[in-house]
N, C-alpha and C positions, 0 to 999 in steps of 0.2 A: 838346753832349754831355750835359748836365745834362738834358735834356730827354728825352732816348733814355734816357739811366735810370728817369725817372722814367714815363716809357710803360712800359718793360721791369717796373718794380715795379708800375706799376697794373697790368697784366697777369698779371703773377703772385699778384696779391693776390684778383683778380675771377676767377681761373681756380683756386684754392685755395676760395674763396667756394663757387662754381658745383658743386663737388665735394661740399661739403658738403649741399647741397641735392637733392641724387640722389634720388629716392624707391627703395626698398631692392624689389626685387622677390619678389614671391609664393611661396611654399613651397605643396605638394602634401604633406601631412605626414599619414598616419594611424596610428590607434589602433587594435589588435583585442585580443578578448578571444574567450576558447575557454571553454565551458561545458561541461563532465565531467558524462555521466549516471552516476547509482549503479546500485543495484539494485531491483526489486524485490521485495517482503517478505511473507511473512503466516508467521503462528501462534495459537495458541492455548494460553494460558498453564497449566499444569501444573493440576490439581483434583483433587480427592477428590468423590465421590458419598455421602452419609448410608449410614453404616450400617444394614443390618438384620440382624433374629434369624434363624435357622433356621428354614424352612417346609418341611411337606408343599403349600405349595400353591404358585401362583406369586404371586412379587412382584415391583411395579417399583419405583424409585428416581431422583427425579426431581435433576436439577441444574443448576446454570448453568453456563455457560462463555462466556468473553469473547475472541473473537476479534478481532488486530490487523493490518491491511491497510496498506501503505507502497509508495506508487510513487514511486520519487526518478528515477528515468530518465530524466526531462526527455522521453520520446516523446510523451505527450499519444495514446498507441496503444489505449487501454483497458484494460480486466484481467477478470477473470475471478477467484474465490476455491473453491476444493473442499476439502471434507474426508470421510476414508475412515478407518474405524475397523480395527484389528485384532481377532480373538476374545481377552475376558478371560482371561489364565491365570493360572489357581491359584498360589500359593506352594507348592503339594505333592504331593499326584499326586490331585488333583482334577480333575474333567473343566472343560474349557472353557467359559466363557459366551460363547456365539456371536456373532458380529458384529453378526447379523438383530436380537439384541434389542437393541441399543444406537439409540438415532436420536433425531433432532432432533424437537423438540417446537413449538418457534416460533423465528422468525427475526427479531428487532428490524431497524428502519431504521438503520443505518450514522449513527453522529457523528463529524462532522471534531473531527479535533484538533489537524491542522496543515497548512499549507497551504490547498487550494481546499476552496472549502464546498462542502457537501454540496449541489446542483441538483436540485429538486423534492421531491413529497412520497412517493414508489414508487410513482405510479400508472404506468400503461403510457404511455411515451411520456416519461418524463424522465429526464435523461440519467443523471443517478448522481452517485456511488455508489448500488446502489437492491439490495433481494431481488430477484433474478432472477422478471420475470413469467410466462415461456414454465414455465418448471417449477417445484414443487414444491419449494424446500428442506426441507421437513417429511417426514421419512419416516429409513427405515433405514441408518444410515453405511457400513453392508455394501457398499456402491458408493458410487465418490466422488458427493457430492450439491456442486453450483454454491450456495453460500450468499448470495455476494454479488457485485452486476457494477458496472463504469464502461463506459459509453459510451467510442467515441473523443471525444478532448478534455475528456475530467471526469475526476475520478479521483486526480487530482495534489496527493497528501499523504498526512497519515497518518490514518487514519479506525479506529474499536472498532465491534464491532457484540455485542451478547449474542444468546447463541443459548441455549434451550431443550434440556436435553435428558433421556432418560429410558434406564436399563438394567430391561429383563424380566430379572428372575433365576428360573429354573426351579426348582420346587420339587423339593427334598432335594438342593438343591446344598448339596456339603462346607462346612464352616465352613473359614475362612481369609482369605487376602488377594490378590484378583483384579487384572489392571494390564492396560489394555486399551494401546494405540497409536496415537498417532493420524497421519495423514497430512494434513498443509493443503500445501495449492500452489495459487499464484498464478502466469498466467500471462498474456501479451498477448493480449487484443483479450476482447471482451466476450462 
């Protein structure tokens, strides 16, 4: 009988062993993450134009203005930048300075300021952010004017560009204090 016990305890000693030596089987386990696109942005930050005196003749006034571009969207879809001016009106019952005289003068090359760099130098054929080549930004904000574009896949951050610009005041326009309007919109695809 001593012996049948002791078979019975090896046995239960090599079969407690054999248990602990199981190699533990594989898990299928994943991780996801979701990336939220935002918006995106442009403007152009508030200015004054230099004063001038009273003319019988006409005068222009030249100025800068620094426009800010922001594509958080994660589409990598490109964009597009426009801006359209309203007519100057008077503080008083002075007649309006016209939209026609108000326009861009020059178009600086777009500097990143965050996110992706800025890809080539604006010549025709790279990607952007870049001046639009097919047209003209230089001209009258009377209609929206394309300032600045990205390619699909460029474009993704936040880029300034300075623009040029200049108001014709018409000679024996009232004395007073004129506020034009402006419209910027950015939109998808280039």
């Amino acid at each position: 009988m001593k012996f049948t016990r002791t078979a019975g305890l090896a046995m239960g000693i090599a079969l407690v062993a054999s248990a602990a030596f199981v190699p533990s089987a594989d898990a299928a386990d994943t991780v996801t993450l979701t990336i939220t696109g935002g918006e995106r942005t442009a403007s152009v930050a508030d200015f004054g134009l230099t004063a001038v005196g009273y003319s019988h003749s006409l005068q222009n006034t030249p100025g800068d203005m620094v426009l800010t571009a922001d594509d958080s969207t994660g589409s990598a879809a490109g964009w597009n930048v426009t801006i359209l001016t309203s007519n100057f009106v008077h503080d008083g019952t002075g007649i309006d300075i016209p939209a026609t005289g108000f326009g861009l003068t020059s178009a600086a090359q777009p500097v990143a300021t965050a996110g992706q760099a800025v890809v080539g130098t604006g010549l025709l054929g790279d990607a952007g952010p870049k001046v639009p080549m097919d047209v003209s930004p230089v001209g009258a904000l009377s209609d929206a004017r394309k300032v600045v574009q990205a390619d699909a896949g460029f474009g993704q951050g936040t880029y300034t560009q300075a623009l040029g610009v200049s108001l014709a005041i018409p000679a024996d326009t009232r004395a007073g204090t004129y506020t034009g309007l402006l419209t910027t919109t950015i939109a998808a695809a280039p």
